[in-house]
Legacy VTK file of the C-alpha trace (Angstrom):
# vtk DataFile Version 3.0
C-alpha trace
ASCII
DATASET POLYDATA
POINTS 371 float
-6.047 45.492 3.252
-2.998 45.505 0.511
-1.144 48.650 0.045
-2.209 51.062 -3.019
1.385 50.457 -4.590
1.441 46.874 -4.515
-2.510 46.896 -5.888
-1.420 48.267 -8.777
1.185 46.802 -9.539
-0.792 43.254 -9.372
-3.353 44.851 -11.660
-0.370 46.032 -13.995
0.934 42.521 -13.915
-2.208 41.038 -14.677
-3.153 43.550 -17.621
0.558 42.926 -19.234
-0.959 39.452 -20.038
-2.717 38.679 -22.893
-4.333 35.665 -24.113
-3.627 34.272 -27.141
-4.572 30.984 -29.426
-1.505 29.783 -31.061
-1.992 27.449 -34.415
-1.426 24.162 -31.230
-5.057 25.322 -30.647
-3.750 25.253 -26.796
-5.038 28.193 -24.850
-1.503 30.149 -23.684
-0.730 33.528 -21.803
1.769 35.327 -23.789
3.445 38.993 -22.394
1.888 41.696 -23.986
5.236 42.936 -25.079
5.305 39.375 -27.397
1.787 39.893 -29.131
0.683 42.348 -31.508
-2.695 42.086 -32.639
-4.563 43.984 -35.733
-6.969 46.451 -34.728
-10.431 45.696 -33.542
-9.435 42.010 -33.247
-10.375 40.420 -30.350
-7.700 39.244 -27.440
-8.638 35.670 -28.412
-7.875 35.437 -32.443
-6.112 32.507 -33.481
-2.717 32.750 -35.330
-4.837 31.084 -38.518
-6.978 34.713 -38.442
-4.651 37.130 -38.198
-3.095 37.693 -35.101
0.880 37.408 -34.501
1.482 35.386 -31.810
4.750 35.318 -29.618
7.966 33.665 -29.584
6.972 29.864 -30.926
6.246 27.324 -27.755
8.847 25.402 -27.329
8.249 21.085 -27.841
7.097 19.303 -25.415
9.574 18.129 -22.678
9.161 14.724 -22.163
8.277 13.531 -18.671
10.753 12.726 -16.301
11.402 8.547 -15.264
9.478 8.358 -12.569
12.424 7.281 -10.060
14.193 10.761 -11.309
11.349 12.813 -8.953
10.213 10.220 -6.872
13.576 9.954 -5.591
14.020 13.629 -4.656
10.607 14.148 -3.266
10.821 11.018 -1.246
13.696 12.518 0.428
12.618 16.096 0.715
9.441 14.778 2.571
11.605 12.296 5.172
13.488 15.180 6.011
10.905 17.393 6.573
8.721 14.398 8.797
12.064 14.346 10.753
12.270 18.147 11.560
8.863 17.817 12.657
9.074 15.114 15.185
12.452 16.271 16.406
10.362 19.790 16.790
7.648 18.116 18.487
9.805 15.829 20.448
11.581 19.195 21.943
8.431 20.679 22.904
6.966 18.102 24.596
9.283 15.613 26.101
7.107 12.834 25.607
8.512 9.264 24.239
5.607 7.987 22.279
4.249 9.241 19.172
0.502 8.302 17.961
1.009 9.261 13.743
-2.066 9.659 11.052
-3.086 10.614 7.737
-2.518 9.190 4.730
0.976 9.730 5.053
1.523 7.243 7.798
1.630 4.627 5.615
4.718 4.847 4.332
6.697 2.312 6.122
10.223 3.634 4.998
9.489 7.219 6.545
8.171 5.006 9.135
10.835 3.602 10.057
12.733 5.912 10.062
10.808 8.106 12.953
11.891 5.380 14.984
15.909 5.251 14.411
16.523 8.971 13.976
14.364 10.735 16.346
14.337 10.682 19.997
10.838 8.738 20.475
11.174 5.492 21.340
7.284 4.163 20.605
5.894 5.273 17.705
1.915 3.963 16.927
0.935 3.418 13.372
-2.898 2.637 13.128
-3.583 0.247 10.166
-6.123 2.547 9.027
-4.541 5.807 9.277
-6.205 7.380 6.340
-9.740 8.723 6.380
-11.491 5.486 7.693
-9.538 5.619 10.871
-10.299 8.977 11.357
-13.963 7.855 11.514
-13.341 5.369 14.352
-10.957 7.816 16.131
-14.555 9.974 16.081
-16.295 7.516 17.168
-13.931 6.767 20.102
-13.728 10.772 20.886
-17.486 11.083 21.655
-17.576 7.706 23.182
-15.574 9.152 26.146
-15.371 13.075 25.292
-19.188 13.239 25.135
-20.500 10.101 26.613
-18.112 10.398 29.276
-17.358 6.805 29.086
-14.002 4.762 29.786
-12.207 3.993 26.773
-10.479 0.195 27.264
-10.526 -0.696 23.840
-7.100 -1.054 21.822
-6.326 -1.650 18.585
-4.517 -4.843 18.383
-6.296 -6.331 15.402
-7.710 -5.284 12.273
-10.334 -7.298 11.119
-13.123 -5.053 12.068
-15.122 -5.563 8.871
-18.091 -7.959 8.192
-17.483 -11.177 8.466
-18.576 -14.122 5.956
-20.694 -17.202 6.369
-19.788 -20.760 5.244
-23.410 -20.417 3.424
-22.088 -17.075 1.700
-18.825 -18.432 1.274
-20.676 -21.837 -0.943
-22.623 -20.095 -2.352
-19.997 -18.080 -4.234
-18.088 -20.813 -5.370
-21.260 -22.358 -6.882
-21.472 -22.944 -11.067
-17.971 -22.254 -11.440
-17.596 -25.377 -13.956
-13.455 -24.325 -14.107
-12.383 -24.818 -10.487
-12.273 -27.842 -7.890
-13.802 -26.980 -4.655
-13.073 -29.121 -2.055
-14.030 -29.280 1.549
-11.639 -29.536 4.388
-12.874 -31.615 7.726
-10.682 -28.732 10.100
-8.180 -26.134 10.271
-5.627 -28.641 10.533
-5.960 -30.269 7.282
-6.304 -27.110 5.498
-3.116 -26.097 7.145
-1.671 -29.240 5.907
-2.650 -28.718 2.217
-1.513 -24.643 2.076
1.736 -25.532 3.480
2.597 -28.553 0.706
1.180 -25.754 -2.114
3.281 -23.172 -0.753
6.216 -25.066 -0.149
6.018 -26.496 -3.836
6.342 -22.821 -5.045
2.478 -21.998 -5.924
0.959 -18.810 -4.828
-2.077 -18.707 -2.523
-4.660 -16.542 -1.661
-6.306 -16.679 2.039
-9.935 -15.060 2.844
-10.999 -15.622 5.616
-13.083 -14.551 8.577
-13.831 -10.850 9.065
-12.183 -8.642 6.307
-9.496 -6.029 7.483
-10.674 -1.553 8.285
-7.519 -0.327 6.983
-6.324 -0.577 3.180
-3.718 -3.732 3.887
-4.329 -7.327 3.519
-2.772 -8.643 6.888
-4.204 -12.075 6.660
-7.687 -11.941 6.335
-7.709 -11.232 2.390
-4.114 -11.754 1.611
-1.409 -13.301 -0.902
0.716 -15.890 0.452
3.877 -17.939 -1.240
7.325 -18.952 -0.320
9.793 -16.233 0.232
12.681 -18.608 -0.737
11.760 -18.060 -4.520
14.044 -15.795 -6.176
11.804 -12.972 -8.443
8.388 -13.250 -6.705
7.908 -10.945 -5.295
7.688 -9.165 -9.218
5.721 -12.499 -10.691
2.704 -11.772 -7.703
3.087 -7.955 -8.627
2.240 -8.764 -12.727
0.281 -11.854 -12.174
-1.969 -9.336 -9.897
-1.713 -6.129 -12.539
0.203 -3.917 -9.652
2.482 -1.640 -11.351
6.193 -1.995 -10.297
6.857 1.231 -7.422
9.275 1.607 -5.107
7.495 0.364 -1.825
9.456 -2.930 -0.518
7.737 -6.335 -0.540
5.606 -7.330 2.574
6.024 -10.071 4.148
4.950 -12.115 7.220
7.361 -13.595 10.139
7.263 -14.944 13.870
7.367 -12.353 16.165
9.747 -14.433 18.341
12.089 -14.614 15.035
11.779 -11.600 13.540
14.673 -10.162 15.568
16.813 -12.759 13.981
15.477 -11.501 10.372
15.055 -8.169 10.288
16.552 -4.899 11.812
13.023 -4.028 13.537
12.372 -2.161 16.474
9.540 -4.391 18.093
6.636 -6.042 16.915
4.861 -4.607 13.960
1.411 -6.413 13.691
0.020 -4.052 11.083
3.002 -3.797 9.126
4.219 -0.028 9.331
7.647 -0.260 8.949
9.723 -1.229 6.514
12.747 -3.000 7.837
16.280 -3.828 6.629
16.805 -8.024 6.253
19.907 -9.205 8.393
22.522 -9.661 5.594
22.666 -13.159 7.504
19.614 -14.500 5.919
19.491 -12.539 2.760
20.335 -15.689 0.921
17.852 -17.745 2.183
14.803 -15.493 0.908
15.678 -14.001 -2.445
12.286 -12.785 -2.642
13.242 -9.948 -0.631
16.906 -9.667 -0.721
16.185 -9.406 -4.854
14.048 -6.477 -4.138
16.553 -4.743 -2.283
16.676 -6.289 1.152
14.071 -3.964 2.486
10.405 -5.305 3.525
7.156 -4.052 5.155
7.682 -7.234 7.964
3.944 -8.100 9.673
5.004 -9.699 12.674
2.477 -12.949 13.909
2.746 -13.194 17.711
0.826 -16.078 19.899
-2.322 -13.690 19.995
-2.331 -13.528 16.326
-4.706 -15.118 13.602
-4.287 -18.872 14.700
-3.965 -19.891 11.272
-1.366 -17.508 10.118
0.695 -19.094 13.209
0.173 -22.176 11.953
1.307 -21.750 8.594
4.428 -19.696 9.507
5.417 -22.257 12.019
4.648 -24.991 9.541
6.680 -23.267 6.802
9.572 -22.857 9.345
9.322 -27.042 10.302
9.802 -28.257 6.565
11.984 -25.350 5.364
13.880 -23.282 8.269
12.278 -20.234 7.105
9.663 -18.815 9.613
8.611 -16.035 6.871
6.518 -15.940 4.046
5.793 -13.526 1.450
2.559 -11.746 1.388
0.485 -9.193 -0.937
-3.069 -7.577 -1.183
-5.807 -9.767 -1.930
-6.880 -7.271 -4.694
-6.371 -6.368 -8.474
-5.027 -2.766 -10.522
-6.658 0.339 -9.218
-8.707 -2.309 -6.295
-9.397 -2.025 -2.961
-9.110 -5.468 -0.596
-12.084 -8.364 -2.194
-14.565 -7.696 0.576
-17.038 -10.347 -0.604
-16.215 -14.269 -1.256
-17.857 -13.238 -5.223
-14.907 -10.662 -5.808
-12.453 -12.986 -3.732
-13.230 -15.740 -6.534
-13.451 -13.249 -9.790
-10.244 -12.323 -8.661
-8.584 -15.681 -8.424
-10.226 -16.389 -12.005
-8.591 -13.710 -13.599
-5.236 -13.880 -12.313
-2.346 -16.884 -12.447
-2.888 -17.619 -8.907
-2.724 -21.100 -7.871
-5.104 -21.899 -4.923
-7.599 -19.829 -2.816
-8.079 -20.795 0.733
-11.841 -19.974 1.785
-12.264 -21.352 4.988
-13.495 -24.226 5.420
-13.027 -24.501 1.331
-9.553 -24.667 -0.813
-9.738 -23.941 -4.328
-7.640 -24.753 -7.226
-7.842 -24.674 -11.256
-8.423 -27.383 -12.864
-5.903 -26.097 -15.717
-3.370 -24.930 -12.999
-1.293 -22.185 -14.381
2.531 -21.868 -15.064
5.011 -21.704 -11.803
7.168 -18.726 -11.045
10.400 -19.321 -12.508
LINES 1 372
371 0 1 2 3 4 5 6 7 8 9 10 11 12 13 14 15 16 17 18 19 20 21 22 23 24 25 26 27 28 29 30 31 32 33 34 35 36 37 38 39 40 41 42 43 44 45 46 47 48 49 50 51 52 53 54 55 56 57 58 59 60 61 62 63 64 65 66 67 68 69 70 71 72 73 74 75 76 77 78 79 80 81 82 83 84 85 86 87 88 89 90 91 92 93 94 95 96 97 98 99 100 101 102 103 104 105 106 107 108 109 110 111 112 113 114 115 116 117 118 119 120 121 122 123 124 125 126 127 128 129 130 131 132 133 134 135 136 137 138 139 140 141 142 143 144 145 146 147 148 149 150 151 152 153 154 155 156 157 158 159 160 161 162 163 164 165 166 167 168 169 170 171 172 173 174 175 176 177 178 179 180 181 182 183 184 185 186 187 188 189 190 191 192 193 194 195 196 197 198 199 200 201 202 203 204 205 206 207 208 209 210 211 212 213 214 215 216 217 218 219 220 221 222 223 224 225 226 227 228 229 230 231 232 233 234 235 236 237 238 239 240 241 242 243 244 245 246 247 248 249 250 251 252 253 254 255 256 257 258 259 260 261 262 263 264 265 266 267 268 269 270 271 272 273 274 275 276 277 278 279 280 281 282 283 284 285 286 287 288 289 290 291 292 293 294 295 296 297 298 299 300 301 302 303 304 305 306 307 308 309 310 311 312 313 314 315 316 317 318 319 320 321 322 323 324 325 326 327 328 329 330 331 332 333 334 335 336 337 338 339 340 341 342 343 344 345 346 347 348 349 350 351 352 353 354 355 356 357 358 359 360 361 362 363 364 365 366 367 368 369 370
């Protein structure tokens, strides 16, 4: 219960405030001491019927750039993620950190977790929003309730539904403005990808099952060839995504990303964002142009076979084992789920091909290259 004293002088506070209508027709609270008000009238006249309203509003402040205060509270929450885990890290003694919410997907906060705190493993899920919380339920009464052994470990994330050849055709039916053609194997489509990418075009991949957490990390992604200076920004308008501050993703070897980038291990589900060696910054412009930071998905030998492929491919004709990568998705979209959105997608934006397993798809009026 609040003391008396401080009771009243809350209900002082609040009765020293009186409502008022200025002629901006915007409802304001105005001091008491400000207002005067004829008698009889009622607390919410207008300045047009009579009452004298306070000092005059001042004009509207225009908004701040958005780097001005994204800047600042970027910081402010680092700092404050550090404390924590430095707190936790005290407490505890323990070397391995598991981290969710929506906040874990910030790969530069990320990242740093891992240089300036004592743990040494630190586990981003891919989905550790809402949606993972789900399957983290699901796992908790699998062996909390059921009493059953959990073995399973999330190594992969394409968990979703997967999509038929059938479903796949029958998308790309009637569409009298692209050329469908059908590869033999994954070899061949390989083959063609690599000789689009490598000519500067910009692919999308769906493929197989489609990914639980919000990232594209291969199964509905955005390939092209990191070596082109400013595309990482021609992917970002061609796709509607407004310009932030999050670093470009990318994909590399696992066996070369420690020649590439300053990472701390492999990062399969891309949670960090890691510096590029100042070594290679001039052979991928893509990234060093964006400020030499980039959300790095590392491809080891258990990976998505074709993903090796093309990486290893890309390295063969070009010496760079990396390619750039983006969201399979539009403005304001989550990932195309379905082989119909995959295709509305590539119809309404200036991308070049669209691998659909066993299916690659072009324009027959091919758009402009990146410059």
């Amino acid at each position: 219960m609040r003391p008396p004293a401080r009771t009243a002088r809350r209900a002082h506070r609040r009765a020293a405030a009186i409502p008022t209508r200025p002629a901006c027709r915007r409802w304001t609270w105005t001091p008491a001491r400000y207002a005067s008000r004829p008698p009889g009238s009622t607390p919410w006249a207008t300045a047009g019927a009579g009452a004298t309203a306070g000092p005059a509003r001042r004009p509207a402040t225009p908004p701040l750039p958005l780097p001005t205060w994204r800047r600042p509270g970027r910081r402010a929450f680092e700092e404050a993620l550090l404390a924590v885990a430095r707190w936790l890290h005290a407490e505890t003694g323990l070397g391995s950190l598991c981290l969710a919410g929506d906040a874990a997907l910030d790969g530069l906060a990320n990242a740093r977790l891992l240089r300036e705190t004592p743990f040494r493993n630190v586990f981003v899920p891919p989905a550790p929003d809402r949606a993972g919380m789900a399957l983290g339920c699901a796992l908790y009464g699998l062996t909390a309730l059921a009493g059953q052994r959990d073995t399973w470990r999330w190594t992969r994330d394409d968990l979703g539904p997967a999509q038929a050849p059938q479903h796949v055709a029958a998308a790309l039916a009637g569409h009298a403005d692209l050329r469908i053609e059908r590869l033999p194997d994954a070899a061949s489509l390989c083959a063609r990808m690599l000789a689009l990418l490598c000519s500067g075009r910009v692919l999308g991949l769906f493929q197989g099952s489609s990914e639980f957490g919000p990232r594209g990390l291969g199964q509905r992604s955005i390939l092209a060839d990191a070596r082109g200076a400013g595309m990482h920004g021609w992917i970002r308008a061609g796709t509607g995504q407004p310009a932030g501050s999050a670093p470009p993703a990318c994909m590399v070897l696992e066996e070369r990303a420690a020649a590439w980038f300053d990472l701390p291990g492999a990062s399969p589900f891309r949670q960090y964002a890691a510096p590029l060696r100042p070594a290679q910054a001039a052979r991928v412009p893509a990234i060093a142009d964006a400020g030499g930071l980039a959300c790095a998905q590392t491809v080891g030998p258990e990976g998505d076979p074709l993903l090796r492929s093309l990486l290893q491919g890309v390295e063969a004709r070009t010496g760079v084992p990396v390619l750039l990568a983006a969201d399979l998705a539009g403005r304001d979209e989550p990932l195309a789920e379905t082989p119909a959105e995959a295709v509305a997608l590539f119809q309404r934006t200036p991308l070049h091909a669209l691998a659909m397993p066993p299916f690659l798809v072009t324009k027959r009026v091919e758009p402009a290259l990146p410059p």
